[in-house]
MARPA-21255 format. One line per 2 residues: number of its first residue (from 1); their letters; for each residue y, z, x of C-alpha. Coordinates in pm, whole numbers. Layout:
! residues N
NUM = A = Y:Z:X ~ ...
***
This chain:
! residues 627
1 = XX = 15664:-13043:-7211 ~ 15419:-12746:-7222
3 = XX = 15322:-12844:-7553 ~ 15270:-13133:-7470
5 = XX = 15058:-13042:-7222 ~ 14848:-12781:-7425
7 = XX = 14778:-13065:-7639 ~ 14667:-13309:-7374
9 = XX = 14433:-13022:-7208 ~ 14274:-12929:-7559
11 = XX = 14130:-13315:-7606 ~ 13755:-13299:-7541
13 = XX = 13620:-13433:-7190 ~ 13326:-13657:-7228
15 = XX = 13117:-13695:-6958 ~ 13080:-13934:-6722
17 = XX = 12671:-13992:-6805 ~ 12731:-14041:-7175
19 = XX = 12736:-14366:-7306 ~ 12822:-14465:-7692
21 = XX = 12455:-14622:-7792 ~ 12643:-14915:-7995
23 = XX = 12718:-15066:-7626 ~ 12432:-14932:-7501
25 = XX = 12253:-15127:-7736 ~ 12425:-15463:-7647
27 = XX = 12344:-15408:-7269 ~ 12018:-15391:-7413
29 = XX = 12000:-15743:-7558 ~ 12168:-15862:-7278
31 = XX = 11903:-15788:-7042 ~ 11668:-15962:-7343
33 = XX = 11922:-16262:-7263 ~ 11801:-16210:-6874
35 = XX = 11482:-16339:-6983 ~ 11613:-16652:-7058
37 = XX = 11748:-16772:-6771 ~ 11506:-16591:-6562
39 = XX = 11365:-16924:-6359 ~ 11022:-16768:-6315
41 = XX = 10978:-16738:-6700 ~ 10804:-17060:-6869
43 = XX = 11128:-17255:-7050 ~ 10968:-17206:-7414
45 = XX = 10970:-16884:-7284 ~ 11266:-16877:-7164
47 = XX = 11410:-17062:-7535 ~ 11222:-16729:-7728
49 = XX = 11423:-16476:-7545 ~ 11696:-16657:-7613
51 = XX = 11600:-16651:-7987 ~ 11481:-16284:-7966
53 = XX = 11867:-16226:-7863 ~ 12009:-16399:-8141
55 = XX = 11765:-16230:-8408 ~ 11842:-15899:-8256
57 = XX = 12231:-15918:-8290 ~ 12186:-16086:-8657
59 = XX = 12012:-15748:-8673 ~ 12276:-15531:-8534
61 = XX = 12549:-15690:-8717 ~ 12344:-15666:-9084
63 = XX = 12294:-15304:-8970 ~ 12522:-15099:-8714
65 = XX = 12830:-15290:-8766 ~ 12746:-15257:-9161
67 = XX = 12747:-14888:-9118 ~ 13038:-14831:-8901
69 = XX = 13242:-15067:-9113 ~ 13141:-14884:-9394
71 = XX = 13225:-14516:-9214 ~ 13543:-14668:-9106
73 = XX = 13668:-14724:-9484 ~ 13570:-14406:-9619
75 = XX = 13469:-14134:-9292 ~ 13762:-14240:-9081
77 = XX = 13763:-13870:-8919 ~ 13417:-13906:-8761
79 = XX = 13375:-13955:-8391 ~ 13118:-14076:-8192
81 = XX = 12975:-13767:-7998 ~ 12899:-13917:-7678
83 = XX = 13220:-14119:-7612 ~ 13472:-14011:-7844
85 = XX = 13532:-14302:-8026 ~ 13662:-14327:-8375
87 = XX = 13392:-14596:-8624 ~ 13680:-14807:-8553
89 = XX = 13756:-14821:-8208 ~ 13358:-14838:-8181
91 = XX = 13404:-15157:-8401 ~ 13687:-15289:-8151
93 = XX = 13447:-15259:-7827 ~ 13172:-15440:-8052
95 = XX = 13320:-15727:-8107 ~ 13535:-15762:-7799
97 = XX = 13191:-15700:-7600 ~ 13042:-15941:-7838
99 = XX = 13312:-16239:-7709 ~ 13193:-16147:-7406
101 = XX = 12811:-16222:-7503 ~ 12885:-16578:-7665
103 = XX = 12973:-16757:-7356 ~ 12661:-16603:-7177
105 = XX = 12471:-16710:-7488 ~ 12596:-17073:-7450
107 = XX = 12521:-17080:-7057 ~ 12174:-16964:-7094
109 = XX = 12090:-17214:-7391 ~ 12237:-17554:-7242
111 = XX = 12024:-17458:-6888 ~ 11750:-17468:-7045
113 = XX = 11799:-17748:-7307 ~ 11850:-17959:-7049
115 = XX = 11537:-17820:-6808 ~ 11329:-17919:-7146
117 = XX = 11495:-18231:-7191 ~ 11400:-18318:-6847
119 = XX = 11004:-18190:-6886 ~ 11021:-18454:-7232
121 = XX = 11117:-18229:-7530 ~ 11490:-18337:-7633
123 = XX = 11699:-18174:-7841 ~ 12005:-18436:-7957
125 = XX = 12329:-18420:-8113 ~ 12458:-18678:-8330
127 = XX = 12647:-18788:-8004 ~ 12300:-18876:-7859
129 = XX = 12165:-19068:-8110 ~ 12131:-19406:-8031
131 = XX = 12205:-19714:-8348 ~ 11804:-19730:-8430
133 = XX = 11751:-19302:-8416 ~ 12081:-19300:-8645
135 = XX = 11935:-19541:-8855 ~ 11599:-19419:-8898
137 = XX = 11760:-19067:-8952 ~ 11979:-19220:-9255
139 = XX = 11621:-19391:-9391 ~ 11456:-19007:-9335
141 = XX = 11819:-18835:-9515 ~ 11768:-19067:-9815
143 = XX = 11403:-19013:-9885 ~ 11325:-18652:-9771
145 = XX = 11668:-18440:-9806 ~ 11900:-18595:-10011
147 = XX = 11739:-18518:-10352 ~ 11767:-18172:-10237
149 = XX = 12129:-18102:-10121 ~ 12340:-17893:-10357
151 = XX = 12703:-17995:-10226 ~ 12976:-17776:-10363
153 = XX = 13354:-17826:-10377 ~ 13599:-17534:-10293
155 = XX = 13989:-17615:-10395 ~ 14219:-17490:-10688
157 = XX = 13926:-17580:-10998 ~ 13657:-17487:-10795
159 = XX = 13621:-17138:-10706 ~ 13512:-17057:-10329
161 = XX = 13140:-16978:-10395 ~ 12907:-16670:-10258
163 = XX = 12814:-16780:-9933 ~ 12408:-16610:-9882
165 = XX = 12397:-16350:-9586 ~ 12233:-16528:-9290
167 = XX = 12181:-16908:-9456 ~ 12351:-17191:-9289
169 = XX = 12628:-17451:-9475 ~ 12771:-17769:-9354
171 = XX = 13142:-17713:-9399 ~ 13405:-18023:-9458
173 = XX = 13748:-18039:-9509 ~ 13807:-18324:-9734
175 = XX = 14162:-18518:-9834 ~ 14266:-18387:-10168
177 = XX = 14114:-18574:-10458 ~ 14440:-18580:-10608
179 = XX = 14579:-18799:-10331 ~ 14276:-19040:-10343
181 = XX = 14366:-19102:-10687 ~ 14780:-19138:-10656
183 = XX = 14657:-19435:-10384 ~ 14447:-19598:-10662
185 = XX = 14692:-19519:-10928 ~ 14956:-19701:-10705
187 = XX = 14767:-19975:-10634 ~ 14708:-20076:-11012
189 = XX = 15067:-20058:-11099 ~ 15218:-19945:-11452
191 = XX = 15521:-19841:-11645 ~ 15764:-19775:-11432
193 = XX = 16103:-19500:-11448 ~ 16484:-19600:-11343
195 = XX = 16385:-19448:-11003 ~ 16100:-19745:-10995
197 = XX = 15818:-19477:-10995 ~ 15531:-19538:-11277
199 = XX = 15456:-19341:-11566 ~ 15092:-19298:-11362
201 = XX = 15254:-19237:-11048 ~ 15466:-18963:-11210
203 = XX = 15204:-18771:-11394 ~ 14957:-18804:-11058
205 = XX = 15308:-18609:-10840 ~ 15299:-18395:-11115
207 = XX = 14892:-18341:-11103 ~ 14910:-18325:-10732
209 = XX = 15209:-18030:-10729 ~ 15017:-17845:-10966
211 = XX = 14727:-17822:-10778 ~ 14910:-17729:-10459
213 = XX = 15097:-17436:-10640 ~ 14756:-17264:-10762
215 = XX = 14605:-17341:-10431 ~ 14862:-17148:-10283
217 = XX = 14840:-16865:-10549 ~ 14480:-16890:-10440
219 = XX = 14529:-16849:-10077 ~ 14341:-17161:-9969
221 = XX = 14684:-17326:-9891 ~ 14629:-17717:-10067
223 = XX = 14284:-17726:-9840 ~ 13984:-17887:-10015
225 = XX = 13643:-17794:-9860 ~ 13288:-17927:-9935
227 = XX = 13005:-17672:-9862 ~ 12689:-17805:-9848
229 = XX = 12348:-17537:-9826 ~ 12062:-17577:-9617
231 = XX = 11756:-17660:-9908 ~ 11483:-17446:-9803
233 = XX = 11252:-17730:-9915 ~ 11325:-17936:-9633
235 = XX = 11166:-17869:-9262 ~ 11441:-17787:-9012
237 = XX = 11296:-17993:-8716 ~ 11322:-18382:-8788
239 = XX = 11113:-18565:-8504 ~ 11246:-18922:-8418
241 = XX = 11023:-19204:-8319 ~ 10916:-19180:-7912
243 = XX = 10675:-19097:-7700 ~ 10859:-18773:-7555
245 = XX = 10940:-18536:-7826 ~ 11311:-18596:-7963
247 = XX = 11398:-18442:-8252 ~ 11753:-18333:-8442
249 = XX = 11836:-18005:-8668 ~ 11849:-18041:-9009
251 = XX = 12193:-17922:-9072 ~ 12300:-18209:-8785
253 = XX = 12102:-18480:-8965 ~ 12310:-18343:-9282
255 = XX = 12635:-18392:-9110 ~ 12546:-18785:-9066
257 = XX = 12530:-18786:-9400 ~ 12831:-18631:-9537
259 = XX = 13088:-18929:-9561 ~ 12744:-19042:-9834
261 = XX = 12752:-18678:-10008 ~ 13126:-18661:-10035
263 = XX = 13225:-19027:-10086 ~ 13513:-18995:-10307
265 = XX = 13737:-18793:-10073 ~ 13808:-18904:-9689
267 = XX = 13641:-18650:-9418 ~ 13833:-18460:-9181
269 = XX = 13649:-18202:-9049 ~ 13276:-18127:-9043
271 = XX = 13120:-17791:-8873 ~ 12837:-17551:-8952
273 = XX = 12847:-17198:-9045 ~ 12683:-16894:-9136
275 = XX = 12788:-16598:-9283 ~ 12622:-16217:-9154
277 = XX = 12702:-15958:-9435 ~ 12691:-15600:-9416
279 = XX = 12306:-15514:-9530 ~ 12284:-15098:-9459
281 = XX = 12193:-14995:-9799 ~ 12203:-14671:-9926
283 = XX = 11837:-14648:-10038 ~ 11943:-14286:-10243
285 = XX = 12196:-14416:-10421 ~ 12112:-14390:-10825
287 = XX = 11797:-14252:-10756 ~ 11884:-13921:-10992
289 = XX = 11834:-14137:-11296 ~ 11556:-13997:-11504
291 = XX = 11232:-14167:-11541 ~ 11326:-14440:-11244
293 = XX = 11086:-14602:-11076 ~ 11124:-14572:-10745
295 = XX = 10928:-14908:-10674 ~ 11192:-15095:-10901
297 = XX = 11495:-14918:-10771 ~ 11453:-15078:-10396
299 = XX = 11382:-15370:-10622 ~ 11702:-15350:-10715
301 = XX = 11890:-15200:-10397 ~ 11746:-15507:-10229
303 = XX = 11902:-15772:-10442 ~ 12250:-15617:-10362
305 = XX = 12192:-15708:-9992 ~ 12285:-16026:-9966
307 = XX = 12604:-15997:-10150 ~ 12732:-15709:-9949
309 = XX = 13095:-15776:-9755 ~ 13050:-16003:-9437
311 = XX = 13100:-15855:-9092 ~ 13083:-16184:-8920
313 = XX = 13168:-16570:-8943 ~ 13022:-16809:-8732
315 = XX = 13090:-17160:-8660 ~ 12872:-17390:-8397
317 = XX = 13230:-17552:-8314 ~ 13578:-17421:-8315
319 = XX = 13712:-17464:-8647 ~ 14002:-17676:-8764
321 = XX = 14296:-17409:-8793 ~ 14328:-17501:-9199
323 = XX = 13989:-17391:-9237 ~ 13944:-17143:-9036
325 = XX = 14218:-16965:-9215 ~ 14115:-17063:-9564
327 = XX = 13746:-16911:-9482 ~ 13847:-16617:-9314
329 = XX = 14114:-16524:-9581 ~ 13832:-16609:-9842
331 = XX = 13572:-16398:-9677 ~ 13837:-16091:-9613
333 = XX = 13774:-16160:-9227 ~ 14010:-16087:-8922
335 = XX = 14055:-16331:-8583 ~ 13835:-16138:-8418
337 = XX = 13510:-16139:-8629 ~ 13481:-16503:-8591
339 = XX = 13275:-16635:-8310 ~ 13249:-17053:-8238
341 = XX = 12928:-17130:-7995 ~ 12753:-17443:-7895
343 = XX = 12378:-17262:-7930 ~ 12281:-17328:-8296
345 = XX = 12336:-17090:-8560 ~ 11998:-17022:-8636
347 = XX = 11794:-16988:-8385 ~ 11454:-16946:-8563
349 = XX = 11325:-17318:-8500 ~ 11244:-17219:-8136
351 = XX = 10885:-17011:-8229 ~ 10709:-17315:-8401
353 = XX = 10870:-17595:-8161 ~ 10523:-17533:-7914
355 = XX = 10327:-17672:-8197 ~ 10467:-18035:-8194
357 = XX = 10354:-18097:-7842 ~ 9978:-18180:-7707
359 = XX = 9789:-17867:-7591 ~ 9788:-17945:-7201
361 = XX = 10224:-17963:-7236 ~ 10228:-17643:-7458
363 = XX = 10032:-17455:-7150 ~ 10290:-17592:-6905
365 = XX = 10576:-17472:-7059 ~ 10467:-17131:-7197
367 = XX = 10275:-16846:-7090 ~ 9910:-16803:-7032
369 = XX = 9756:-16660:-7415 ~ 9640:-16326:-7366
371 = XX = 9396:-16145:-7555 ~ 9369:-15772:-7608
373 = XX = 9017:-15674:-7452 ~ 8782:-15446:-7696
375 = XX = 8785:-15124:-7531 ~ 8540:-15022:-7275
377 = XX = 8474:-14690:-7379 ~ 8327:-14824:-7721
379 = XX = 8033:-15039:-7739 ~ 8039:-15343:-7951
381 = XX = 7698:-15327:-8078 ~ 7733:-14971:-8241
383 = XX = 7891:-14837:-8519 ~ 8215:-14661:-8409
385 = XX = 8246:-14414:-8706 ~ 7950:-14291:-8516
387 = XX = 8118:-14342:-8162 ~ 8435:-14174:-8272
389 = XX = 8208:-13875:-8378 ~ 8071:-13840:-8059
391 = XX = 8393:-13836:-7833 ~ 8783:-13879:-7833
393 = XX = 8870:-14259:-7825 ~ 9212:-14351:-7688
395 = XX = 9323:-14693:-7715 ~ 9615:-14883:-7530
397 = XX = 9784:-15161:-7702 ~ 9824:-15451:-7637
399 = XX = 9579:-15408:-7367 ~ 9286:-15313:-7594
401 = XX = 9297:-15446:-7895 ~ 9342:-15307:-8269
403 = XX = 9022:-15429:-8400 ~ 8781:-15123:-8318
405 = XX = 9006:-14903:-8551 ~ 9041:-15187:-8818
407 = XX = 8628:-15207:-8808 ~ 8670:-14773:-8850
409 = XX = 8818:-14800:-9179 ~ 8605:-15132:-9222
411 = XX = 8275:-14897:-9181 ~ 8459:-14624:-9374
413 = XX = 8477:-14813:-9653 ~ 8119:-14872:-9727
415 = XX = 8020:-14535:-9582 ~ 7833:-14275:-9822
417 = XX = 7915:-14015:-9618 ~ 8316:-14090:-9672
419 = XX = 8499:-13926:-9967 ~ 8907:-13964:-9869
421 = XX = 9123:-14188:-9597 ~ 9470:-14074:-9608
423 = XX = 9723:-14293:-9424 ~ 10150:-14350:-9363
425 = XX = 10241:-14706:-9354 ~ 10543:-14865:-9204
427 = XX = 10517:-15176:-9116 ~ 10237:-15411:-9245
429 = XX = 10119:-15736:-9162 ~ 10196:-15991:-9431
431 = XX = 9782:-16112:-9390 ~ 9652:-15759:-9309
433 = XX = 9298:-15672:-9213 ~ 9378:-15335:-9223
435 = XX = 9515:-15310:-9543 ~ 9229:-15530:-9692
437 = XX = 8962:-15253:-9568 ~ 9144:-14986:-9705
439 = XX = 9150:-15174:-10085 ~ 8799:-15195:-10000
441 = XX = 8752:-14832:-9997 ~ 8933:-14766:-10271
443 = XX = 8767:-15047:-10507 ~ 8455:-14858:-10342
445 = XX = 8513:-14562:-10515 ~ 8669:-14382:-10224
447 = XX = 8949:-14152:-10301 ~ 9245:-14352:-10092
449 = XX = 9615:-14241:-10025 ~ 9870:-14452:-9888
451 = XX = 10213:-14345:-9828 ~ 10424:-14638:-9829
453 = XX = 10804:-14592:-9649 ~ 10931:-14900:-9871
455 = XX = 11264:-14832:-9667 ~ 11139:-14986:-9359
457 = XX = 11422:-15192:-9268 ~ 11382:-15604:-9363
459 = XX = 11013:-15537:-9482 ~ 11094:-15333:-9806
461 = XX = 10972:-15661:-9972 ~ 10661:-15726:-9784
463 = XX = 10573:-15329:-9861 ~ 10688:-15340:-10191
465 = XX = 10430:-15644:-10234 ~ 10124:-15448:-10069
467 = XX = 10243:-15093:-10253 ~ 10148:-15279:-10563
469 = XX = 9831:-15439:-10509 ~ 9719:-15102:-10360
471 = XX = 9787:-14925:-10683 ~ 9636:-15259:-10869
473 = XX = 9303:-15157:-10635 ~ 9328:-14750:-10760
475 = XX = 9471:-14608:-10446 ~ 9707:-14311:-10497
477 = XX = 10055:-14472:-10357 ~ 10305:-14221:-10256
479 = XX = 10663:-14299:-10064 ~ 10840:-14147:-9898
481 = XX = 11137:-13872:-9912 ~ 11488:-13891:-10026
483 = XX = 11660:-13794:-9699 ~ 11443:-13929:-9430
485 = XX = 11193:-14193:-9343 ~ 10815:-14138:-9269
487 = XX = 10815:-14289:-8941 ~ 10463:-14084:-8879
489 = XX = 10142:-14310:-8774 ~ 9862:-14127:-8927
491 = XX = 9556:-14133:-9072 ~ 9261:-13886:-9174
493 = XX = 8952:-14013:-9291 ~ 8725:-13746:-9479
495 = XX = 8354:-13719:-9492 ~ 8077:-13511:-9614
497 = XX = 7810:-13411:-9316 ~ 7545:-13128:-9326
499 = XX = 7784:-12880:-9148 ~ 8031:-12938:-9428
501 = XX = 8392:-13143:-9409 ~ 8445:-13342:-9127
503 = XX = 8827:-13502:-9043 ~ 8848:-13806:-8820
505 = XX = 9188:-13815:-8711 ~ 9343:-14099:-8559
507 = XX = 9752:-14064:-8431 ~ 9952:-14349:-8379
509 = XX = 10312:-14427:-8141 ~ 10276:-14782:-8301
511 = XX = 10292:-14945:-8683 ~ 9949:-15026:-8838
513 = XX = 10024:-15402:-8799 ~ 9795:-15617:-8657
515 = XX = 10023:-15901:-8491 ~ 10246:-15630:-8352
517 = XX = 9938:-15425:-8199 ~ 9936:-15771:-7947
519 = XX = 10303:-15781:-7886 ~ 10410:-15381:-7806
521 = XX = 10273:-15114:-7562 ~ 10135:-14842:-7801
523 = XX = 9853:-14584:-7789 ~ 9626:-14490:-8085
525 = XX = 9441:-14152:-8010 ~ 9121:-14126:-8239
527 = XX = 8950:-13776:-8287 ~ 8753:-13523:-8468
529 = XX = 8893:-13211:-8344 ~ 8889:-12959:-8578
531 = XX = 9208:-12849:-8583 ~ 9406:-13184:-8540
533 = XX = 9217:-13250:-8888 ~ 9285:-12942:-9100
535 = XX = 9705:-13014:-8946 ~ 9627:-13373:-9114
537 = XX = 9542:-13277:-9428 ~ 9812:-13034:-9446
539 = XX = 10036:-13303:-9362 ~ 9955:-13511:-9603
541 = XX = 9934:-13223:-9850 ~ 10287:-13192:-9728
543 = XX = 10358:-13550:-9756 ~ 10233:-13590:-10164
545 = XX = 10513:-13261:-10212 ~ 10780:-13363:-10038
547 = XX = 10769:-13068:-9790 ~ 10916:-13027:-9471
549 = XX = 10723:-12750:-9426 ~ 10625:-12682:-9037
551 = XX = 10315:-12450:-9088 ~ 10099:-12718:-8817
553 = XX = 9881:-12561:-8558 ~ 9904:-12873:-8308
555 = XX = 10079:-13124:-8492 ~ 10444:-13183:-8375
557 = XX = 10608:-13298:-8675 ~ 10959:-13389:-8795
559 = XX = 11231:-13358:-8892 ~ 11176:-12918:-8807
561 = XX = 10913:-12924:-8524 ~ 11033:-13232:-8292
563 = XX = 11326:-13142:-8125 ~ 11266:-12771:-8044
565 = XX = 10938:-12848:-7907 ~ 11070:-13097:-7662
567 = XX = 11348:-12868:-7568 ~ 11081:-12589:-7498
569 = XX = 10875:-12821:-7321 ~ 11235:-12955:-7098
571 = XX = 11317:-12533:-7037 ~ 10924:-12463:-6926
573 = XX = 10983:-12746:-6670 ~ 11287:-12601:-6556
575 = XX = 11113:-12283:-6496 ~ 10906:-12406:-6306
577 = XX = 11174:-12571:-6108 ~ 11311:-12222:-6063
579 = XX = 10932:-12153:-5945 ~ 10901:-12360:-5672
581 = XX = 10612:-12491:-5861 ~ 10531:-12833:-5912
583 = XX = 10715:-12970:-6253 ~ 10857:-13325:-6381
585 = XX = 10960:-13523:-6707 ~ 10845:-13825:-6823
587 = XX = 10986:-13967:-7135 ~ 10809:-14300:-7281
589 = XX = 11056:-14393:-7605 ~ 11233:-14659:-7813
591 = XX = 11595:-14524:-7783 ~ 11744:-14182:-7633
593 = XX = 12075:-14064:-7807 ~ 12056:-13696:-7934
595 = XX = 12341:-13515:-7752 ~ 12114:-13190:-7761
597 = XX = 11844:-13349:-7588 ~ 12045:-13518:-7306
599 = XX = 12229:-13239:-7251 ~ 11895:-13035:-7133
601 = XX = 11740:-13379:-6962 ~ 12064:-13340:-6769
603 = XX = 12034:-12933:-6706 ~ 11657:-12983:-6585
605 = XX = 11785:-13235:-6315 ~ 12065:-13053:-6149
607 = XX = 11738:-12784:-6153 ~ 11581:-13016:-5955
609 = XX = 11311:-13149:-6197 ~ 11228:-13514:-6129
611 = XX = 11354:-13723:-6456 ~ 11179:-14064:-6537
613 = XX = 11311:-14239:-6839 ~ 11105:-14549:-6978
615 = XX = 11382:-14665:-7245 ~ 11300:-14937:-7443
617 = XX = 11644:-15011:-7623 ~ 11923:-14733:-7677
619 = XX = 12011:-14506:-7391 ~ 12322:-14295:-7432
621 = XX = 12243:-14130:-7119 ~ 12381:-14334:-6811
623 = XX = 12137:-14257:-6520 ~ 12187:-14232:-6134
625 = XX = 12539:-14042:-6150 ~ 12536:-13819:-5856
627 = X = 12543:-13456:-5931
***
């Protein structure tokens, strides 16, 4: 008993205001959920938060459930620092909290499909079609889709196919062929044995048996399924004839149709499903080869994405039990990573459905356009490479707008005076102003460096795309390091003036992207101070020799400065605590989980310093716990 006991008091204590971020992150999109069936939100509103949601836990699934699956296969010894939990048990809570999610999903959804249906824009089922809508839809099928479809058969001579992370299939479970043609065999009659069987009807038992055995030895248990793909040619809205706008999902509009694709075999069972594979790639991996291009490697490390093992199967129906089975054992799933929901699959159609309806509706249902103000502190009729020369420029996105800083490197471009812009780049806009200026500087003759981070998660390709025609312009393109991102938003532009070098220095909390700039609260700081410049160019300097080097005079920069300069800044404020002086934290931030940090945030409150924490997503510290 007293070992036992030793044992028991030797198991670490967690505390009570840690949270693991993996459910943190889920309460997160939950309160993104909130949005949609907040009743003071506009309902297209309303039906893009509920997209947002789904977007954000395709996400999560392509990326933290990829990882912990992944650490729980090879890592199974690593715990989760704030709660404890193995990558497995962390796995467990996902997906049971995830079951919990679903329903709310499907709540949320069919309030407001039927709020739109009432204010004229219809969403129907197959159920709601009426004889003419049915038969114009089978018209539509046969002219616009049809040539398209790739249907595919899964049973003992056709092997079960890859299934594309993230793409929708119609699914059917079809009668075997085998048995189709025993009933035709029958009917015509032949030669028959002393046990008044036919020489056909013989061979077609004997057909039929074989094919069941191998089945078996296959694991798909005599079931015969018919996948059909989404084409990507086709438009996923279909609008039906009406005044009000009705319309039906593609991948419905190719259920009608399957008893046409598949008329050989007898139906019994038609669903839609999608597929979410694991898609945290190892971005190092093979990168010691000599003479690789680092360019074609992610080239490469992309393509493996969507073949990577699934994580999830989703159906928009509960599944016959046959083929649930056969897809889960084919897909090396368990019970409790499938998930059946009403709410489509894909949930993309929502952004453009505003654009089918007249101008005065749209309004109605959505909110009020807003447009990011140029600032006040600039004026429009000047340069403002001259402005910024004068005085410190901060601007507040998506408040102010991006444009003053785009028409910067604009000016800088065709400026004499200029001889460099330096800049880290994250996330780009596929049709980018800014990225356009700075091609203009470089086929200006300006010396132009662009560090691309081509591991920016989901837009390696779109960087990989604009790291090329960069380098096709005669910028210098560098990426970034082995072990870490370049999450830095940065840029120095150089020029010659009569007192010598000058560095305008602008600092960024948000990517150089011009559609998110009207979307996300970020600032953009924009100044010629002297030493902010010469810490630029020694960053980049830094940057071009992969050097984590943290010789910066002002410059807070990771992964060696970061941390220990926020944990000075938390001790000065509990100092001051001590003090009886005034003192206080603020943190502004997209996620909070080092256990380091948290720890102090925690120390300075019992000290008394007031804590405000403006979390956007992750927050592995729970707040409000007395003491």
């Amino acid at each position: 008993m007293s070992e036992q006991k030793t044992e028991q008091s030797e198991k670490p204590v967690y505390p009570s205001y840690l949270q693991n971020r993996e459910l943190s992150w889920l309460a997160f999109n939950e309160r993104v959920l909130d949005q949609g069936a907040d009743e003071t939100v506009p309902l297209l509103e309303r039906l893009n938060f509920i997209s947002i949601f789904w977007s954000n836990l395709q996400e999560f699934f392509m990326v933290r459930v990829g990882s912990l699956t992944d650490l729980s296969l090879v890592k199974k010894s690593i715990i989760d620092s704030k709660s404890g939990m193995t990558p497995s048990q962390q796995l467990d809570a996902i997906y049971a909290r995830c079951h919990e999610l679903y329903p709310i999903q499907e709540r949320t959804y069919e309030s407001v499909r039927k709020l739109l249906a009432e204010a004229g824009i219809r969403h129907l089922n197959l159920g709601d079609l009426t004889d003419e809508q049915r038969s114009f839809l089978r018209e539509h099928m046969e002219r616009n889709v049809m040539p398209f479809l790739s249907p595919q058969i899964v049973n003992s001579r056709h092997p079960f196919p890859h299934l594309e992370n993230g793409a929708l299939y119609v699914v059917v479970r079809l009668n075997e062929e085998v048995e189709h043609k025993h009933k035709k065999d029958k009917h015509k009659g032949g030669k028959q044995d002393k046990d008044g069987k036919s020489d056909k009807d013989s061979k077609t038992e004997r057909e039929a048996k074989s094919a069941k055995e191998k089945a078996k030895n296959l694991g798909a248990e005599g079931v015969t399924l018919g996948l059909v793909p989404l084409p990507r040619q086709c438009d996923r809205i279909i609008l039906l004839p009406g005044e009000e706008l009705q319309f039906v999902l593609l991948e419905h509009a190719i259920e009608l149709m399957v008893p046409t694709i598949f008329s050989m075999y007898e139906v019994k069972h038609t669903n839609i499903i999608c597929v979410t594979r694991n898609a945290d790639l190892d971005a190092t991996e093979g990168t010691d080869e000599q003479d690789d291009d680092y360019r074609e490697h992610m080239k490469r490390i992309l393509k493996k994405r969507s073949r990577l093992a699934p994580v999830r199967l989703e159906s928009e129906r509960p599944l016959s039990s046959m083929v649930r089975k056969t897809l889960l054992d084919r897909l090396g799933l368990k019970e409790h990573q499938a998930f059946s929901t009403s709410v489509p699959l894909d949930m993309s159609y929502t952004f453009g459905l505003g654009d089918f309806l007249p101008d005065h509706k749209r309004a109605e249902l959505s909110n009020t356009p807003f447009t990011p103000a140029w600032p006040p502190c600039l004026d429009q009729r000047k340069s403002v490479l001259e402005q910024v020369c004068e005085k410190e420029i901060l601007l507040s996105y998506p408040y102010e707008s991006m444009d003053p800083f785009i028409q910067l490197l604009r000016e800088a471009a065709n400026d004499p005076s200029v001889l460099s812009i330096k800049i880290t780049l994250y996330r780009l806009a596929r049709q980018s102003h800014l990225a356009e200026a700075l091609i203009a500087a470089a086929e200006n003759g300006k010396d132009v460096t662009a560090l691309f981070e081509l591991r920016a998660r989901f837009d390696e390709s779109n960087n990989i795309e604009w790291s090329q025609r960069f380098e096709q312009a005669g910028c210098n393109v560098i990426y970034g390091f082995r072990d870490y991102k370049v999450h830095s938003k940065i840029c120095c532009i150089t020029r010659q003036t009569d007192e010598g070098l000058q560095h305008i220095t602008q600092l960024g909390t948000g990517n150089y992207n011009e559609k998110t700039a009207k979307l996300y609260t970020d600032l953009s700081f924009i100044t010629t101070n002297p030493t902010i410049g010469r810490d630029a160019t020694a960053f980049f300097r830094n940057m071009a020799l992969e050097n984590t080097s943290d010789n910066y005079d002002i410059l807070w920069v990771a992964p060696l400065q970061i941390k220990p300069m926020i944990l000075a800044s938390i001790n000065k404020e509990i100092e001051r605590a001590h003090a009886g002086q005034p003192c206080g934290l603020f943190f502004k931030t997209n996620s909070i989980t080092d256990k380091d940090i948290i720890e102090r945030i925690v120390e300075a409150s019992k000290a008394g310093v007031p804590v405000t924490l403006f979390v956007r997503g992750i927050s592995c510290i729970v707040p409000g716990i007395t003491g």
